[in-house]
C-alpha positions as CSV (number, residue, x, y, z in Angstrom):
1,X,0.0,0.0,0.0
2,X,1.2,3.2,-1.1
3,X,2.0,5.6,2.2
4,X,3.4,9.6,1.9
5,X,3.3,12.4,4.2
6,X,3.6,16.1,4.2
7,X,5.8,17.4,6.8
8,X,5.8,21.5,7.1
9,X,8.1,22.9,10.1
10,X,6.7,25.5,12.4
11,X,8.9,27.9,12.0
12,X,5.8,30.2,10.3
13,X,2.4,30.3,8.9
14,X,1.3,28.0,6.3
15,X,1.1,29.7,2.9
16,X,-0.5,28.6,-0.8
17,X,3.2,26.9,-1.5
18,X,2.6,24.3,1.2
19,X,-1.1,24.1,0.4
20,X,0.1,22.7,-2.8
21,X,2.9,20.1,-1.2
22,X,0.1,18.8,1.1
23,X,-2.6,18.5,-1.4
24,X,0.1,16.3,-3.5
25,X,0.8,13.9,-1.5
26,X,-2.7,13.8,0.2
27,X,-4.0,13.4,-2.9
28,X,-2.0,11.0,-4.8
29,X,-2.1,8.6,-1.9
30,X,-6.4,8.9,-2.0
31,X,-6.3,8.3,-5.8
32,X,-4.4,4.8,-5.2
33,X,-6.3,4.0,-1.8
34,X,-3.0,4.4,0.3
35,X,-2.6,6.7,3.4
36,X,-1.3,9.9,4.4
37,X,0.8,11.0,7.6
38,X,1.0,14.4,8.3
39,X,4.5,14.9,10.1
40,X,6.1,18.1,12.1
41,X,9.6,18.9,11.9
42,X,9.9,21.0,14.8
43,X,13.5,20.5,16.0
44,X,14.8,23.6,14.5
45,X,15.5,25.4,17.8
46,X,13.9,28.5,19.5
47,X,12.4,29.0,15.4
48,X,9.9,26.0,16.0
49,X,6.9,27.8,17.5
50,X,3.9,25.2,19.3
51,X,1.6,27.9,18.5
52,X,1.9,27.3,14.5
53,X,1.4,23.6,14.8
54,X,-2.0,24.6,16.2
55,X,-2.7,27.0,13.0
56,X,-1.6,24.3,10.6
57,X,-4.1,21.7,11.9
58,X,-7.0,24.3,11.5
59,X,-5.4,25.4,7.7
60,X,-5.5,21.9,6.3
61,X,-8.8,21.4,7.9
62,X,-9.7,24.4,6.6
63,X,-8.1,22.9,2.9
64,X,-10.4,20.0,3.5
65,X,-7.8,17.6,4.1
66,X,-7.7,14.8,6.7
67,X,-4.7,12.6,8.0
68,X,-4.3,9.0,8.4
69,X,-3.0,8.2,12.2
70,X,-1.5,10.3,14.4
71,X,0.2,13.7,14.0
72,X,4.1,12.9,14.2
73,X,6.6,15.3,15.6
74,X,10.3,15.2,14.7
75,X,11.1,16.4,18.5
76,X,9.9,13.4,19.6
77,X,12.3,11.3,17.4
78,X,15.6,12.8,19.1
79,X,16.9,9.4,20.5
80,X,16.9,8.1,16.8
81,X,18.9,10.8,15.1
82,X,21.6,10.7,17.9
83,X,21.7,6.3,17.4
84,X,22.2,6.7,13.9
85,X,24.7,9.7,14.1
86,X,26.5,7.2,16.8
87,X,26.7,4.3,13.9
88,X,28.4,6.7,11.7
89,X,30.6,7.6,13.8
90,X,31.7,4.0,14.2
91,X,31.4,3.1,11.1
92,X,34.4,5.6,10.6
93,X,31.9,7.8,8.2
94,X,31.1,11.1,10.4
95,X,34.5,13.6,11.4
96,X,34.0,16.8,13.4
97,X,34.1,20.2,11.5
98,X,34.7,23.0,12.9
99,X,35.0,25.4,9.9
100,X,32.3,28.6,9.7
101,X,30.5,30.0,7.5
102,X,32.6,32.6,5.6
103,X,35.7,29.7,6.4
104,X,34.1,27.9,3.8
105,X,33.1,30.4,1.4
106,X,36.8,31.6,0.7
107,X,38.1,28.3,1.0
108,X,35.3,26.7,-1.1
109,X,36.0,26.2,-5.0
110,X,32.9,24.7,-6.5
111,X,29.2,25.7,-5.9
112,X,26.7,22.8,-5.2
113,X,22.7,23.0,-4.5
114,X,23.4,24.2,-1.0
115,X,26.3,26.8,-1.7
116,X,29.8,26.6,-1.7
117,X,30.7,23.1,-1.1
118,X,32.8,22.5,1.9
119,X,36.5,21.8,0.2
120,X,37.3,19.1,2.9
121,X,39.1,21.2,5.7
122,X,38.9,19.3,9.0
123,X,38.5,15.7,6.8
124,X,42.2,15.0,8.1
125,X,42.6,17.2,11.1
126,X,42.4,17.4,14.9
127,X,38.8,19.1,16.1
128,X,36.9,19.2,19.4
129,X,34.0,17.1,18.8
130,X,31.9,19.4,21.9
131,X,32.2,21.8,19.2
132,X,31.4,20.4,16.1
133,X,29.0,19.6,13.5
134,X,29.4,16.4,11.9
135,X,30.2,15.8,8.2
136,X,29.7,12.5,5.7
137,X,33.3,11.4,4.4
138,X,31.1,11.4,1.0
139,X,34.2,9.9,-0.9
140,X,34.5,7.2,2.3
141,X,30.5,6.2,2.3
142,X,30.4,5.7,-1.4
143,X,33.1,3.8,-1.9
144,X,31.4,1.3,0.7
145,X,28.2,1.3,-0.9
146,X,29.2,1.6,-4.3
147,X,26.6,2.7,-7.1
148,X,23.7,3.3,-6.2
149,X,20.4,3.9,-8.0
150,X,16.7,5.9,-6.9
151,X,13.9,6.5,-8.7
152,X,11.6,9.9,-9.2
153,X,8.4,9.0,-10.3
154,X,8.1,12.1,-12.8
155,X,11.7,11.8,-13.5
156,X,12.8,8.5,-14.0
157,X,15.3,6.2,-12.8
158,X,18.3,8.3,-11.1
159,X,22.0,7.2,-10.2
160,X,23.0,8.6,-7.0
161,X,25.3,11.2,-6.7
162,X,25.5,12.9,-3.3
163,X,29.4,14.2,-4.2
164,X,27.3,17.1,-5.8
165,X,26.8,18.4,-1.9
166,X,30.2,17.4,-0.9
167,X,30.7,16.4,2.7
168,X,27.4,17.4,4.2
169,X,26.5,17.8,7.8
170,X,24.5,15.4,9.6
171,X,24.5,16.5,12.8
172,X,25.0,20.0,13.3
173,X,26.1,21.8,16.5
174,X,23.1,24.1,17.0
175,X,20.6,20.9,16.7
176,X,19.8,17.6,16.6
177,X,20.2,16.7,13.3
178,X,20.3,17.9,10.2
179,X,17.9,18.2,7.0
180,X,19.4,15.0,5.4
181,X,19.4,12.8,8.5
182,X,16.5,13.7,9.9
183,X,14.1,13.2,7.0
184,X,15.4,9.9,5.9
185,X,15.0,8.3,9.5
186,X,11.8,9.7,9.6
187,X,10.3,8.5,6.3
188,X,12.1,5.1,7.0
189,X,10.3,5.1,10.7
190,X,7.1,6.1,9.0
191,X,6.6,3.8,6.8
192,X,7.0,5.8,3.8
193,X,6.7,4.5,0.3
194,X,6.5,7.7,-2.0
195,X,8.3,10.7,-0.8
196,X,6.3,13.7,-1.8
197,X,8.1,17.3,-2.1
198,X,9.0,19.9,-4.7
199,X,11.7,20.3,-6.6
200,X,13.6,22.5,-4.8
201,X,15.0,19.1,-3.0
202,X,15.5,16.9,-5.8
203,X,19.2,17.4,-5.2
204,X,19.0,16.1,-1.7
205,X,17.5,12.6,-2.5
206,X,20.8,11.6,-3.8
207,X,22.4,12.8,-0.5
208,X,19.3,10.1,1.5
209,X,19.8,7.2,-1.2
210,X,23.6,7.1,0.0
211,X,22.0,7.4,3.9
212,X,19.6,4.5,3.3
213,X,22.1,2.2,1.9
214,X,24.6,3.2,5.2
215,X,21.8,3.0,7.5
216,X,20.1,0.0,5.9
217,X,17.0,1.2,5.8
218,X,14.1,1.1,3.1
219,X,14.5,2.4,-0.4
220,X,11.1,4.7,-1.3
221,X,9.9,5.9,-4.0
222,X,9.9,9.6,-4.9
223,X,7.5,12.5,-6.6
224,X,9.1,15.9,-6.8
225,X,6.4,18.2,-7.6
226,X,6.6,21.8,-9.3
227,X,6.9,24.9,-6.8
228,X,4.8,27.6,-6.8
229,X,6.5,30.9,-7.8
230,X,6.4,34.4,-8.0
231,X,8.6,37.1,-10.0
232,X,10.8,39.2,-7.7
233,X,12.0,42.5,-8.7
234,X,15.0,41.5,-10.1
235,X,12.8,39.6,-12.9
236,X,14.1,36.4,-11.4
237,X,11.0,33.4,-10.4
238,X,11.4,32.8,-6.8
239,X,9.4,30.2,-5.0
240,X,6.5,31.7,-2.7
241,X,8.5,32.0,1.0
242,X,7.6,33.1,4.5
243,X,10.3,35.0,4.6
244,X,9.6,36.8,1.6
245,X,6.0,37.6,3.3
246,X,3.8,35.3,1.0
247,X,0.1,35.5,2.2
248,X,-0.3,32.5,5.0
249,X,-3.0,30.4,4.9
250,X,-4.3,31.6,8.5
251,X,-5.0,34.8,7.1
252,X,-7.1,33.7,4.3
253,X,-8.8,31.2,6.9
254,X,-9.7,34.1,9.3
255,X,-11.0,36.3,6.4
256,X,-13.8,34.3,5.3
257,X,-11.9,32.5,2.0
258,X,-13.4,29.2,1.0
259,X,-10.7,26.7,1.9
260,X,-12.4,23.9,-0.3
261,X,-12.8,26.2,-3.4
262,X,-8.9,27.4,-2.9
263,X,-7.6,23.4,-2.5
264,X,-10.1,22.7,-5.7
265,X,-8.4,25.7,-7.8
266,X,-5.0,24.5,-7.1
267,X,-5.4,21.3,-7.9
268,X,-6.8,22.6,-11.3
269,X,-4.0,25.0,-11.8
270,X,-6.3,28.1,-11.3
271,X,-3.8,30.6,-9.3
272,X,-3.8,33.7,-8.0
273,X,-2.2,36.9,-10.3
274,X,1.6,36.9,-10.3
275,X,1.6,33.0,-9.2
276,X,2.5,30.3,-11.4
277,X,4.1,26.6,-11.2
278,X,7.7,25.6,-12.2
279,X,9.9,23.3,-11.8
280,X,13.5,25.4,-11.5
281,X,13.3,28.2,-9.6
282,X,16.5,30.5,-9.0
283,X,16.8,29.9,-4.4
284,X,17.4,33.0,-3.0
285,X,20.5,32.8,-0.4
């Protein structure tokens, strides 16, 4: 049976963008009589807000979309991340970094999907794990594993090839986890069988298919899905962001709108003025 989730993190209100993601992957698991998990990934420090997770479970009611099971929450899952970032480290896999920000950028010589990719600093050197994040020997894990193959649904068969990212961090030192390791535990733990997001984060399933065969954990499906975007000034299509102020959900809720008529209208491509779908979008830094 097919299973998928939408997992939206708290760290602001819901706008027509995640409306979108969630009527995806609630949708595509009705039409083949599978289920739906809505998931929160609230361990993103003092920026994961309880309050939101309230407003989100009025929007998608609001959308006209129900979940099957429980509500999941990431900061519930803590135990997990720090056992798996454990293996890794014995596994010989994981090294400490200590390296900034702007440390990497004028060390860095290529740009990847993330930015400039880390060039490897602290790969062969002394650092204080208590003051660390902790990065994939990429090189290391893929020699171990070697090729390795995933498949997008709208895309087609894929070969894996995390190197794009170089040496990512997995556990970082302001939280649990990060992104990456996160996500793929928790679609492994949840039983997911078609992992449901937008393109933005195509890149990043070859970074989890390396992660699931270290791990050894089960091999999904995925379905990345257009964005919805918006021109900025610079002419540019940007997808619809809170941080850019996109119009949240809880807004339109609490002024009357007709939640079922908006859900219908994106899932027949009707959108508002200045709001379209694509599938590559320049990322604002």
């Amino acid at each position: 049976m097919i299973r998928t989730r939408f997992a939206p993190s708290p760290n602001g209100p819901l706008h027509l963008g995640h409306a979108y993601a969630a009527l995806v992957a609630h949708d595509v698991a009705r039409a083949r009589g599978g289920e739906c998990i809505l998931r929160i990934e609230d361990i993103d420090g003092t920026r994961s807000r309880a309050e939101f997770v309230d407003e989100f479970l009025r929007d998608l009611e609001w959308l006209g979309l129900a979940w099957d099971g429980d509500t999941v929450f990431q900061s519930r899952r803590l135990a997990s991340y720090a056992e798996a970032g454990e293996r890794l480290k014995t596994m010989g896999l994981i090294y400490p970094c200590t390296c900034t920000r702007a440390e990497i950028a004028a060390a860095a010589q290529e740009i990847g999907p993330d930015g400039p990719i880390y060039p490897g600093t602290c790969r062969h050197r002394a650092a204080d794990p208590a003051h660390a994040a902790w990065r994939l020997d990429v090189a290391k894990a893929t020699a171990l594993t070697g090729p390795l193959a995933w498949t997008d649904e709208a895309a087609g068969p894929q070969s894996a090839t995390p190197d794009i990212f170089g040496d990512v961090v997995l556990l970082r030192k302001d939280l649990p986890a990060s992104y990456h390791l996160a996500a793929t535990l928790d679609d492994a733990t949840d039983g997911i069988t078609l992992v449901t997001r937008g393109m933005d984060l195509f890149p990043a399933s070859h970074v989890h298919r390396l992660l699931q065969a270290l791990l050894g954990l089960a091999v999904p499906t995925w379905l990345h899905h257009p964005l919805l975007v918006e021109s900025a000034r610079d002419g540019e299509l940007r997808k619809l962001a809170k941080r850019r102020g996109a119009p949240s959900l809880a807004d339109r809720r609490r002024a009357g709108e007709d939640g079922a008529a908006i859900a219908q209208a994106l899932r027949e491509g009707r959108l508002p003025a200045g709001i379209s779908l694509s599938q590559g979008v320049h990322q604002a830094p």
